[in-house]
TORKOL-4160 file (C-alpha; in steps of 0.2 Angstrom, whole numbers, padded with zeros to 4 digits, m for minus):
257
<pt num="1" X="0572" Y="0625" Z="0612"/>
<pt num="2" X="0570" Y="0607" Z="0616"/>
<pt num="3" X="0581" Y="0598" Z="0607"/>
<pt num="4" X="0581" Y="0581" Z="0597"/>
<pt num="5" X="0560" Y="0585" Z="0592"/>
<pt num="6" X="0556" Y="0580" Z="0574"/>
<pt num="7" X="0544" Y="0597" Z="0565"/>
<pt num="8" X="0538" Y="0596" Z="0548"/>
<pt num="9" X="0540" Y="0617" Z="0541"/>
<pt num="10" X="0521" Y="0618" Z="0533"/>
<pt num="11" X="0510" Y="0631" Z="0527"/>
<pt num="12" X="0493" Y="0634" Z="0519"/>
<pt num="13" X="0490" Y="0649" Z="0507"/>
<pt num="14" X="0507" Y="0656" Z="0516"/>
<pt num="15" X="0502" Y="0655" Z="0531"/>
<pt num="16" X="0516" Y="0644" Z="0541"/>
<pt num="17" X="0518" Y="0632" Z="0552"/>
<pt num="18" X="0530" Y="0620" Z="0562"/>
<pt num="19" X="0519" Y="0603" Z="0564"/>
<pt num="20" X="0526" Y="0592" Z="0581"/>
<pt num="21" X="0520" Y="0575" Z="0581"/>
<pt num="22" X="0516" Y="0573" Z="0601"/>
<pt num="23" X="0514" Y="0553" Z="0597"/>
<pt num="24" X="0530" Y="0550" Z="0596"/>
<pt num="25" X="0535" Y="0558" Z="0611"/>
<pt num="26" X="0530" Y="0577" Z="0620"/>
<pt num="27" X="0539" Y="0593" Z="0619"/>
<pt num="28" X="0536" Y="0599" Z="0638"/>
<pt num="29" X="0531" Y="0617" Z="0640"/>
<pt num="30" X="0520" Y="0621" Z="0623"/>
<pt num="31" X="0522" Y="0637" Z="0624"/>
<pt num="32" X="0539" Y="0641" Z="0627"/>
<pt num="33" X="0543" Y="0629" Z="0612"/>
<pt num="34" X="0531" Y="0640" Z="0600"/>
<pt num="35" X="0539" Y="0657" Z="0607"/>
<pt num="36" X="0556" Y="0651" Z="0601"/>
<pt num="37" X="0551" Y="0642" Z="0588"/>
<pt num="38" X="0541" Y="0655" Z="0577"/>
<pt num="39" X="0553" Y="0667" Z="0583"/>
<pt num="40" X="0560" Y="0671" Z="0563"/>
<pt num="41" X="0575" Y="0677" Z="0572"/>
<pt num="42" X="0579" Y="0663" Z="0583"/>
<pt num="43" X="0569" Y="0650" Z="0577"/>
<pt num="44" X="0564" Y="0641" Z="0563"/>
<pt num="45" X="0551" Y="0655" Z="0558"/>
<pt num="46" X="0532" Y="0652" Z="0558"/>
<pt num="47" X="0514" Y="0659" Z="0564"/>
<pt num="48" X="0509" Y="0643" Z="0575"/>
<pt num="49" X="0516" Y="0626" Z="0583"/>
<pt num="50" X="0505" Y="0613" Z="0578"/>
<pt num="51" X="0503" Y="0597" Z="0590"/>
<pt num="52" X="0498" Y="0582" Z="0585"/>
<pt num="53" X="0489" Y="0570" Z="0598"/>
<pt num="54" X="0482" Y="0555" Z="0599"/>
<pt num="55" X="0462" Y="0555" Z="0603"/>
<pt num="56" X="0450" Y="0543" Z="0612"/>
<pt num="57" X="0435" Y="0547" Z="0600"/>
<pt num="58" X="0443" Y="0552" Z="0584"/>
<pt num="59" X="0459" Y="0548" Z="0571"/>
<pt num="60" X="0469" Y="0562" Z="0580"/>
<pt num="61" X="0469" Y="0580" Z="0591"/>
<pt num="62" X="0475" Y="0595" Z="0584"/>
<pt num="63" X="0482" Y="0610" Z="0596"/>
<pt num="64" X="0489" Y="0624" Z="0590"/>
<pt num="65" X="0499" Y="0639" Z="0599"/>
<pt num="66" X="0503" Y="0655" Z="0590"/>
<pt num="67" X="0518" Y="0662" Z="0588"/>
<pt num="68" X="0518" Y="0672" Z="0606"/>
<pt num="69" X="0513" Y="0657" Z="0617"/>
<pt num="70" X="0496" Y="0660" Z="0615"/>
<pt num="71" X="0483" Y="0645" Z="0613"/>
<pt num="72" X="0470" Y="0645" Z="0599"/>
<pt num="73" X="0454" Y="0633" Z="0597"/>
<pt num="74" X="0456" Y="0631" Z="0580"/>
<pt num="75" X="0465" Y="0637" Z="0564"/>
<pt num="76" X="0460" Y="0631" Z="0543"/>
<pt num="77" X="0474" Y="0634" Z="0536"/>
<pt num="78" X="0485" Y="0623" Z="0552"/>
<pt num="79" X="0470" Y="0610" Z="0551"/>
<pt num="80" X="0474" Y="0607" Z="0532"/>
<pt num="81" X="0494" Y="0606" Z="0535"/>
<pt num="82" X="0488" Y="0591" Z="0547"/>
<pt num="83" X="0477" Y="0583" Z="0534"/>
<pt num="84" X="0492" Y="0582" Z="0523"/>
<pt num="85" X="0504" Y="0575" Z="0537"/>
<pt num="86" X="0489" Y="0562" Z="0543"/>
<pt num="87" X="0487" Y="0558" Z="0525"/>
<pt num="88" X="0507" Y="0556" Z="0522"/>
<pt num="89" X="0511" Y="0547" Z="0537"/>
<pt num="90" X="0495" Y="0538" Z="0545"/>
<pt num="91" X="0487" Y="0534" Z="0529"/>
<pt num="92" X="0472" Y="0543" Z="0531"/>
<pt num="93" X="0466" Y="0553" Z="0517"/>
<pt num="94" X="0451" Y="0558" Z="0527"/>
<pt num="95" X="0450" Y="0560" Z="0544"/>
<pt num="96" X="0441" Y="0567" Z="0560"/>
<pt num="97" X="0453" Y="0577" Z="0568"/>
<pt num="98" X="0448" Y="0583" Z="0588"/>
<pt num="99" X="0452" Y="0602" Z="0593"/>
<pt num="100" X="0444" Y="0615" Z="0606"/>
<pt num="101" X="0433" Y="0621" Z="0595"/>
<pt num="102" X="0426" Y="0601" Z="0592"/>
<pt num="103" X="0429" Y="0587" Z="0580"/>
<pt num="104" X="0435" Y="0594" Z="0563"/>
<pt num="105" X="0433" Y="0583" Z="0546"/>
<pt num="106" X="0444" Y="0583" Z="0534"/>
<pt num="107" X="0446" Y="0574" Z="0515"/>
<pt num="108" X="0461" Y="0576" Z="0504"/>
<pt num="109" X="0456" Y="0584" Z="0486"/>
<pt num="110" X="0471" Y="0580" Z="0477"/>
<pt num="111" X="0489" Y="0574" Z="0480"/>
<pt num="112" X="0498" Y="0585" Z="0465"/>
<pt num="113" X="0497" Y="0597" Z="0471"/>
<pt num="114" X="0491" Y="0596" Z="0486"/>
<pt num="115" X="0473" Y="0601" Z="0491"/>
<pt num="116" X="0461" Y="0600" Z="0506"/>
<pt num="117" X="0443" Y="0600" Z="0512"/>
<pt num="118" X="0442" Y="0603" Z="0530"/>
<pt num="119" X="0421" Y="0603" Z="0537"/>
<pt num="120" X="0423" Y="0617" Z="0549"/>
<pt num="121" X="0411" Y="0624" Z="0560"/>
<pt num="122" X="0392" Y="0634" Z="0556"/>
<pt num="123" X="0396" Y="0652" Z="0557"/>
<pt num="124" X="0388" Y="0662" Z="0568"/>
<pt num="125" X="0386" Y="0680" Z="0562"/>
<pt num="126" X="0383" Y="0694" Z="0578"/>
<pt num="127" X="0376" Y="0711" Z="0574"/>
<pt num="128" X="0389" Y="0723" Z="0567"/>
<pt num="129" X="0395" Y="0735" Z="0580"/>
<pt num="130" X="0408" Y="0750" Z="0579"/>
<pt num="131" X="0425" Y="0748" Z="0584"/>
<pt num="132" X="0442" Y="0760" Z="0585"/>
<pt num="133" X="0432" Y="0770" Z="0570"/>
<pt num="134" X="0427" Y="0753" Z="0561"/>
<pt num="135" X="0410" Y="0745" Z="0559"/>
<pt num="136" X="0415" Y="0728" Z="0562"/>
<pt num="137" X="0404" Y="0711" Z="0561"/>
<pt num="138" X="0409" Y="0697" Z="0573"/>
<pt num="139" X="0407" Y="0680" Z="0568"/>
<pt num="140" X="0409" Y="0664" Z="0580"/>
<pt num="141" X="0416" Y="0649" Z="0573"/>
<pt num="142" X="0425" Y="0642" Z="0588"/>
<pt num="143" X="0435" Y="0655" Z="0587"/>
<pt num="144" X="0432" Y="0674" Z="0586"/>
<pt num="145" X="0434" Y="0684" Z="0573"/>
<pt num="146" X="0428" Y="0700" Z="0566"/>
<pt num="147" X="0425" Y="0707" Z="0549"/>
<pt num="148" X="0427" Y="0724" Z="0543"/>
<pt num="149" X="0423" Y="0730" Z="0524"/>
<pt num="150" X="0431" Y="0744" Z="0517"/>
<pt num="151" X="0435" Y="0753" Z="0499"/>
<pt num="152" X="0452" Y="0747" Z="0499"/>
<pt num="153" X="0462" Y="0735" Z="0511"/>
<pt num="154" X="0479" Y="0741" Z="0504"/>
<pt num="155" X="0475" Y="0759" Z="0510"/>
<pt num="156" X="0473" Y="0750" Z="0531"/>
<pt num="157" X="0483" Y="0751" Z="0540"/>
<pt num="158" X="0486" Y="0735" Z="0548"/>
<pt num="159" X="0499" Y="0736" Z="0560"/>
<pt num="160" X="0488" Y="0750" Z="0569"/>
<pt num="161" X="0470" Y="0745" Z="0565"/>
<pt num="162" X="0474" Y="0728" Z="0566"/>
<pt num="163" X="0479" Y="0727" Z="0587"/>
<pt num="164" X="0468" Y="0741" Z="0590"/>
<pt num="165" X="0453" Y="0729" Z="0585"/>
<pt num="166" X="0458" Y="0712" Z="0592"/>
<pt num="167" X="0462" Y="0717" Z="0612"/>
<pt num="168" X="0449" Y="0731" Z="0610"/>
<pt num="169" X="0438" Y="0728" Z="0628"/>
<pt num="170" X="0423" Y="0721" Z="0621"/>
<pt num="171" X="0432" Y="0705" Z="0614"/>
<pt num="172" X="0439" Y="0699" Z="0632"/>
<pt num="173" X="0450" Y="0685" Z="0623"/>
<pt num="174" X="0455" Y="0695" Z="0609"/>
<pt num="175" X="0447" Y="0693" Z="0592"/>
<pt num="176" X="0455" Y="0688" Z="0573"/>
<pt num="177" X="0451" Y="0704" Z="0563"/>
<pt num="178" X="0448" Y="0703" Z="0544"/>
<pt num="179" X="0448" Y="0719" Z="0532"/>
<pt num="180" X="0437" Y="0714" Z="0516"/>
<pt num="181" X="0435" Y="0725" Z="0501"/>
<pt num="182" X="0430" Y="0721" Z="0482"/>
<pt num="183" X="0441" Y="0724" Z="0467"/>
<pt num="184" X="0434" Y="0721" Z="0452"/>
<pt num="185" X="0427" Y="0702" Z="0452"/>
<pt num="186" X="0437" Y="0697" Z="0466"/>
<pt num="187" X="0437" Y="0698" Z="0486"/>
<pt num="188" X="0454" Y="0703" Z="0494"/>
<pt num="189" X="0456" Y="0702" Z="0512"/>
<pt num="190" X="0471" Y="0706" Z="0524"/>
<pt num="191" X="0470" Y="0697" Z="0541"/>
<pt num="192" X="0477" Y="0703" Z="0558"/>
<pt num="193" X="0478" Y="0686" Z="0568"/>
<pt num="194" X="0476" Y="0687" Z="0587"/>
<pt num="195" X="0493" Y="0682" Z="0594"/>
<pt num="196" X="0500" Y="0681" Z="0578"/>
<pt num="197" X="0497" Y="0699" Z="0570"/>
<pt num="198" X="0499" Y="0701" Z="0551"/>
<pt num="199" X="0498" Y="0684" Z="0541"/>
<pt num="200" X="0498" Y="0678" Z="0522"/>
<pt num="201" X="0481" Y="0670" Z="0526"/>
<pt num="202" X="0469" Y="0664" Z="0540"/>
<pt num="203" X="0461" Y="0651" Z="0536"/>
<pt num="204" X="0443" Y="0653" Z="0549"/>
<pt num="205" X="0445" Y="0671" Z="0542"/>
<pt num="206" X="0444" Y="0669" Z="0525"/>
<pt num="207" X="0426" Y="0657" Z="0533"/>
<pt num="208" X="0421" Y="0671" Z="0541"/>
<pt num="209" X="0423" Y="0683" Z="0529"/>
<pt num="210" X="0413" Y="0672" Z="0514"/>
<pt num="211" X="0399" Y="0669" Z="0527"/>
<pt num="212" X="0397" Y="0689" Z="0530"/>
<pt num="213" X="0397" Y="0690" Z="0512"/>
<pt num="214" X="0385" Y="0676" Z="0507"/>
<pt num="215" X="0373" Y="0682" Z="0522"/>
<pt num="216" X="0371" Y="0700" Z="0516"/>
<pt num="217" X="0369" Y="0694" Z="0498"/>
<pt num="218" X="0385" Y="0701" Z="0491"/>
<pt num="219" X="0393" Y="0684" Z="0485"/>
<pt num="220" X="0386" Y="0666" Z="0482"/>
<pt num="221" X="0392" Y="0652" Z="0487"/>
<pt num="222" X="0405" Y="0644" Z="0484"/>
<pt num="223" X="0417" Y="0660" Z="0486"/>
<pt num="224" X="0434" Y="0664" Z="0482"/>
<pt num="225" X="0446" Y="0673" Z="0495"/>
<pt num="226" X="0461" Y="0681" Z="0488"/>
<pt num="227" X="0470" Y="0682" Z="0504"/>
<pt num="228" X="0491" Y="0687" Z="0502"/>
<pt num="229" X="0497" Y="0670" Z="0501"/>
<pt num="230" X="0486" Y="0664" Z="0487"/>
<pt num="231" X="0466" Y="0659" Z="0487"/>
<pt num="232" X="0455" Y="0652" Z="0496"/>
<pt num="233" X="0437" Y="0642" Z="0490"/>
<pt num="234" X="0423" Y="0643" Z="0504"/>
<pt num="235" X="0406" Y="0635" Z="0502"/>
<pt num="236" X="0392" Y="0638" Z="0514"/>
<pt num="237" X="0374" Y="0637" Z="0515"/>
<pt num="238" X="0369" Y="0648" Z="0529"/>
<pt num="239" X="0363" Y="0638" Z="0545"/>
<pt num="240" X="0374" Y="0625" Z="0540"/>
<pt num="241" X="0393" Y="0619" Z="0542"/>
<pt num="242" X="0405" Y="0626" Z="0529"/>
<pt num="243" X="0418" Y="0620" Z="0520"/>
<pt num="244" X="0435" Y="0629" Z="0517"/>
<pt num="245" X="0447" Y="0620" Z="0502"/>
<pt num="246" X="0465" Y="0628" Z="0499"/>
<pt num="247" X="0482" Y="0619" Z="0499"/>
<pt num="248" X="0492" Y="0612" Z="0509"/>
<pt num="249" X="0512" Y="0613" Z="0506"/>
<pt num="250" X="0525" Y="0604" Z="0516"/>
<pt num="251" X="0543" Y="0614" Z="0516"/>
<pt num="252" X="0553" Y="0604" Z="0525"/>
<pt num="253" X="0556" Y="0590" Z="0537"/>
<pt num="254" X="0571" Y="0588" Z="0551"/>
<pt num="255" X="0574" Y="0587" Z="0568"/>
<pt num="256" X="0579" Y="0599" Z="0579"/>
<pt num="257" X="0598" Y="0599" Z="0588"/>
């Protein structure tokens, strides 16, 4: 691992993070830095690398590698961890934050504890479809995902159903696969991340999943999503941008040897 790099250990709703501040001086090979540093074994122990840039157009530029190397255009839960260190360390309690899947908005709710609004993208719900024995609705949001309801997620199995969706052939770069299902008042999901596999929470998921919801009239906006590591608020008006709110919780700080 390269050595002498200062991380800040973050997550959102559990779902984990090792934040690099490229501003104060690059890392070298991206990927083979978040191979060995989410490697729970090896490493510190995380779902994604974020990298922080500078940006020509806006206050900062968010990248964010999974924990096998893999890039991805954009992740809520990583965004709000950014909010927080750009809100700590920059001053900026809102900010425009660039990523690959466009400028991102983010506004910090409150400081005790911590809580973000990040402005992400319009979901764009596709026509459900059946995949490895599931019918499934894809949503774009920058990213893919797809969403699956069932009677209960606890009965999935994840660790099959999961990889079985996200490099199924008709999602050539993989997809981020949600399973939904309703228990009592509340909606519990459990996500499968592409090149990340079973997480506490994914942050565009849990948009994805409300917006699915919302659009076949089983929930109103704003929704809560009990994800594994806690709950997530989403608020969407269809053909519009939504908004995802949740924490953001900085572990630790230190620099790596």
């Amino acid at each position: 691992m390269t050595a002498g790099v200062p991380i800040v250990k973050a997550n959102g709703a559990g779902n984990d993070f090792v934040l690099v501040d490229e501003r104060l001086g690059p890392v070298g090979d991206r990927a083979a830095f978040a191979l060995r540093a989410c490697d729970r074994t090896i490493g510190i122990g995380a779902d994604g690398v974020l990298f922080v840039e500078s940006s020509d157009r806006f206050d900062a530029r968010m990248r964010i590698f999974n924990a096998d190397g893999s890039e991805a255009e954009m992740c809520g839960n990583g965004m709000r961890c950014v909010a927080r260190y750009l809100d700590e360390h920059d001053g900026r309690a809102a900010a425009t934050v660039e990523t690959l899947a466009g400028p991102i908005q983010t506004r910090i709710v409150s400081r005790a504890p911590y809580r973000v609004a990040v402005e992400m993208g319009e979901p764009r719900i596709g026509a459900p479809h059946l995949v490895a024995g599931y019918r499934a609705t894809p949503v774009d949001l920058g990213n893919p995902h797809v969403v699956v309801r069932v009677d209960d997620v606890a009965a999935v199995d994840l660790g099959v159903a999961g990889p079985l969706i996200e490099r199924d052939p008709r999602y050539p770069r993989g997809t981020n696969v949600h399973f939904v299902a309703r228990a009592g008042a509340d909606w519990r999901v459990r996500h499968w991340e592409r090149g990340a596999g079973a997480t506490q929470a994914c942050g565009t998921g849990a948009v994805a999943v409300a917006a699915v919801l919302i659009a076949a009239g089983d929930a109103a906006s704003p929704v809560t999503v009990h994800v594994p590591g806690g709950a997530l608020e989403v608020i969407w008006r269809p053909r519009d941008r939504a908004t995802l709110v949740g924490d953001a919780v900085r572990e630790f700080e230190r620099v790596l040897a």
